[in-house]
N, C-alpha and C positions, 0 to 999 in steps of 0.2 A: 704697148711697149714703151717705155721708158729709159730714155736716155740722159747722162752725165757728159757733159767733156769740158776738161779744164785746159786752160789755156795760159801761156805764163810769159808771153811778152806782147804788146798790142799788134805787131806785125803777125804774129799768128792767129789773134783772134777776128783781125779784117781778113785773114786769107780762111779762116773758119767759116765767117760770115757769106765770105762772097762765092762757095764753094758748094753751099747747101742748095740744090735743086728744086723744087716744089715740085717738079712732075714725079721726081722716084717719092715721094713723101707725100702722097695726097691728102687733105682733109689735116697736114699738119699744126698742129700749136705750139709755139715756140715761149715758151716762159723765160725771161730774166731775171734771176733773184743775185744780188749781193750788196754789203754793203756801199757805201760811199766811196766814189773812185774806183770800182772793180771792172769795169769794163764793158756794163753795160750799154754804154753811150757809143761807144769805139764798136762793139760789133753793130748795132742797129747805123751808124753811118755804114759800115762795112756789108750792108746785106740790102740795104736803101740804094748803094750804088751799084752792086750786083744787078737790081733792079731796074736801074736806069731814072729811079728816083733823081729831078734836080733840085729840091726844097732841098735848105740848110737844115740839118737835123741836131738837134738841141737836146740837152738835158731835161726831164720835164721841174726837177727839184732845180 
């Protein structure tokens, strides 16, 4: 099963990020594709802190 969702201001895509469960989603993979400045970086903080992740999370470019 394959999923899309877009997201069109950074407060929605940290409330996307930190919303996603892993227990309803088991064995999940999350892929981020967009260019430069899309919001990659904004959800993986957003889903890192969900997490209770405390490292700084960085662009890797």
């Amino acid at each position: 099963m394959e999923y899309k969702i877009t997201t069109y201001s950074e407060e929605e895509t940290i409330e996307l990020a930190q919303n996603i469960e892993s227990e309803k989603f088991p064995n999940m993979v999350i892929c981020l594709e967009g260019d430069l400045g899309t919001g990659k970086t904004v959800f993986t903080k957003g889903f890192a802190k969900a997490l209770e992740v405390e490292e700084d999370i960085t662009s890797p470019t």
